[in-house]
C-alpha positions in Angstrom: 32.8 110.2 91.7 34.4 112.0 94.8 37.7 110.1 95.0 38.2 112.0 98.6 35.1 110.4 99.7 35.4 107.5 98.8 38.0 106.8 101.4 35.4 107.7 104.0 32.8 105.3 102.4 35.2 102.4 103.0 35.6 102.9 106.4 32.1 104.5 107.5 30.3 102.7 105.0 27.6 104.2 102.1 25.0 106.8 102.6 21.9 105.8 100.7 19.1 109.3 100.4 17.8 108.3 96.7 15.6 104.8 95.9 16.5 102.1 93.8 17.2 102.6 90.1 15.8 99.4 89.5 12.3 98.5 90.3 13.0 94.6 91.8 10.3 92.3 93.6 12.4 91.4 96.6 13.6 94.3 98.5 16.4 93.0 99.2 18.2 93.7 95.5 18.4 96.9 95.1 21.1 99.7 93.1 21.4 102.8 94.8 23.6 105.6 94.3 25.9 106.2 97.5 24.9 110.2 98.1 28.6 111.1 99.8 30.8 109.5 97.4 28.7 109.4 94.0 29.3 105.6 93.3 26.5 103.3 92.3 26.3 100.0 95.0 24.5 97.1 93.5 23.0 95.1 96.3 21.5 91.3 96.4 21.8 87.9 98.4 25.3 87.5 98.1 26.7 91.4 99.1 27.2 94.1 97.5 29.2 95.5 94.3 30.6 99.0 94.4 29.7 100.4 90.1 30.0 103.6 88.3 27.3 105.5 86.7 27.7 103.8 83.6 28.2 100.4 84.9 25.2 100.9 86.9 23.0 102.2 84.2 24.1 99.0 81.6 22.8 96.7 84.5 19.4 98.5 84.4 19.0 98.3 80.8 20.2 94.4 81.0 17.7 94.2 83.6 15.1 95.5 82.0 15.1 93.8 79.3 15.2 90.5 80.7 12.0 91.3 83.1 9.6 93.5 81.8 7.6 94.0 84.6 10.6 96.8 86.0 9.8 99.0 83.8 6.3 99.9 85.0 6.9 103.6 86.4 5.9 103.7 90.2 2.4 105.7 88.9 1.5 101.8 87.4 2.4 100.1 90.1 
């Protein structure tokens, strides 16, 4: 994490180059990792939550395991 950017993320707002970590149905819910400040943003119907690397990468598993189907690699799909 880039504490120094960070400061600029709060007032400019993430910058999103890489997709999803987690493959979702709706498009809508999505966890990307923010490519200025290094933070992970977690994204769904009621906002978004600002995560670190591991806190994002405890979701996926969680996630994974409680729907299968998000684990097919994007060559399945």
């Amino acid at each position: 994490m880039k504490i120094h950017k960070v400061i600029a993320c709060v007032f400019i707002g993430h910058k999103f180059d890489k997709p999803s970590i987690v493959n979702t149905i709706c498009r809508n819910n999505w966890l990307k990792e923010c490519s200025r400040c290094g933070l992970y943003v977690m994204h769904g119907e009621f906002g978004s939550v600002p995560m670190t690397k591991r806190g994002a990468y405890k979701v996926k598993r969680e996630f994974e395991e409680k729907f299968p189907y998000s684990k097919l690699g994007k060559e399945q799909t």
